[in-house]
C-alpha positions in Angstrom: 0.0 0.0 0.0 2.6 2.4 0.7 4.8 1.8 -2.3 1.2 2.9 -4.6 1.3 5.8 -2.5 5.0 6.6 -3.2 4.3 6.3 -7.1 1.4 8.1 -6.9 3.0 10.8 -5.5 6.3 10.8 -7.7 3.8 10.6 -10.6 1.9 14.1 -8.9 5.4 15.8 -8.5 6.2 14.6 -12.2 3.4 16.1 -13.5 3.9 19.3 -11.8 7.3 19.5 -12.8 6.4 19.3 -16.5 3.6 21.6 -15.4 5.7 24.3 -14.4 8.6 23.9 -17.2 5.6 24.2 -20.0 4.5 27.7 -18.0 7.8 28.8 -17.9 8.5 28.2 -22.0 5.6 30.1 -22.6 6.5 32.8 -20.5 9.9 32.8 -22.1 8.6 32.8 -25.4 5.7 35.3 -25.2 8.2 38.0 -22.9 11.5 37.1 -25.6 9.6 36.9 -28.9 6.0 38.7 -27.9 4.2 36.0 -29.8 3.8 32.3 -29.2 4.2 31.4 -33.4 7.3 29.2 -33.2 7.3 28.3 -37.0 7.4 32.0 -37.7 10.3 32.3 -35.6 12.4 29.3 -37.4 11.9 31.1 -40.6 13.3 34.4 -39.3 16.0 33.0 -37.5 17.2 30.7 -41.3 16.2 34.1 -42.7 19.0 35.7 -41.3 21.5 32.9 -42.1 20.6 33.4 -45.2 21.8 37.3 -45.1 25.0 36.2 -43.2 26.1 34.0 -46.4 25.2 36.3 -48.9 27.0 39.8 -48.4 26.7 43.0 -50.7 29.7 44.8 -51.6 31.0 47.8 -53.7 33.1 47.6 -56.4 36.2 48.6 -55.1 35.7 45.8 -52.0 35.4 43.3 -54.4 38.4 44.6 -56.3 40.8 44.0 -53.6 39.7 40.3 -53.1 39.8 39.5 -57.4 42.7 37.9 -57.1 41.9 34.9 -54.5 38.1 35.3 -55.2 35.7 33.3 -58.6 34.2 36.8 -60.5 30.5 34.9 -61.8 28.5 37.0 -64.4 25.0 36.2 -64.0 23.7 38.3 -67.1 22.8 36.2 -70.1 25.2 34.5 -72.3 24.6 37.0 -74.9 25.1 40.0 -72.2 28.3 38.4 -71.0 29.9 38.3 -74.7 28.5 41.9 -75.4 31.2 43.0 -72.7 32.3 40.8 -69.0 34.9 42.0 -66.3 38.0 40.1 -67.3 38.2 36.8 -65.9 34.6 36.5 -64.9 32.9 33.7 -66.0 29.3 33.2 -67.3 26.7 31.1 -65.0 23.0 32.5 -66.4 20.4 32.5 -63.6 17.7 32.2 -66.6 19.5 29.3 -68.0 20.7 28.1 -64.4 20.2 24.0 -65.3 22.7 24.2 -68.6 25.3 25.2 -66.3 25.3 22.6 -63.4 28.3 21.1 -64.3 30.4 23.9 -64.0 28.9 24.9 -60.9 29.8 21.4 -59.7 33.4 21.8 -60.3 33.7 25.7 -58.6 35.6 25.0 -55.0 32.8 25.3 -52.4 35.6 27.2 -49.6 36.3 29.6 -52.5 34.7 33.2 -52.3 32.4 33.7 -55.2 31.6 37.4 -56.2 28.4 37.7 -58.4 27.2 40.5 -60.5 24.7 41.4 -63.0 23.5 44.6 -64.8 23.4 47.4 -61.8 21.8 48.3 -58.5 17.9 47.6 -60.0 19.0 44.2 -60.9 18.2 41.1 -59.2 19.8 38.4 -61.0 23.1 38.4 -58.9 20.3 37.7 -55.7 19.1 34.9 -57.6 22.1 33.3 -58.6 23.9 34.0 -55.1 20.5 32.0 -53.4 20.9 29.3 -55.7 24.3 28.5 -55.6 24.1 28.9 -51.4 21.7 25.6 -51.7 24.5 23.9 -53.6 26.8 24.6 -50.5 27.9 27.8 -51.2 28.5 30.3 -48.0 30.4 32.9 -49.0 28.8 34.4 -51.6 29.6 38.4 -52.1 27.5 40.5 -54.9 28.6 43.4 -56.1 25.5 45.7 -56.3 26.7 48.0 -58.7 27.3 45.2 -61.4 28.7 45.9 -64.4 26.8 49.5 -65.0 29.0 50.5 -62.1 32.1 49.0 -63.4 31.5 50.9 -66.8 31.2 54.0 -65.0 34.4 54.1 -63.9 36.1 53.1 -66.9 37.3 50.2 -65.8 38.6 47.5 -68.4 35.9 45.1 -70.5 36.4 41.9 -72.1 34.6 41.6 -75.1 
């Protein structure tokens, strides 16, 4: 009789116990987050991993990593032969699946610097999120893209 009594009441202080740490999380949650939406909160959190991986840049920051960095036009293959920084290479967003064997032989620890036409451009975006779910983390765009590079003079291979 007294051993159902002793798991009776272990079972009580059990239940409190789980009680209390379920109050507690929702307290945390409600005074850290103010809401209670925890799916919400995962997709803000991998939001922002997202923006850690992918980093804008100007021209001239990009400039001074060239050397140890992959320079990837995402313009159009007709775009890149009408005029590409020298020694970028072409990777289309638009034509993205024609070019997955290259992308498979970039090196993932490599920084890759993307560009497209100019500041109201998105391609460079596009490219840079598709490449980071091939592996990619350190992806830089250089917002200006080539419209900026023109503008200072700056040499074009044609």
């Amino acid at each position: 009789m007294k051993e159902k009594i002793l798991n009776l009441e272990l079972i009580k202080n059990l239940i409190q116990i789980i009680l209390l740490t379920l109050t507690f999380s929702v307290a945390y949650t409600l005074i850290v987050y103010g809401n209670f939406n925890f799916i919400e909160i995962a997709r803000d959190k991998s939001n922002q991993k997202t923006k850690e991986d992918i980093r804008e840049v100007s021209i001239e920051e990009a400039q001074v990593y060239f050397d140890k960095a992959i320079i990837i036009d995402a313009r159009s293959e007709k775009d890149f032969s009408n005029g590409h920084i020298p020694g970028a290479i072409n990777i289309s967003v638009k034509n993205f699946d024609n070019y997955i064997e290259k992308i498979f032989e970039l090196p993932q620890d490599t920084l890759l610097i993307i560009y497209c036409e100019g500041i109201h451009c998105n391609l460079s975006h596009q490219l840079a999120e598709r490449l980071k779910t091939f592996g990619f983390k350190n992806l830089w765009i250089m917002y200006e893209g080539i419209e900026g590079w023109l503008k200072r003079n700056l040499p074009v291979k044609r």
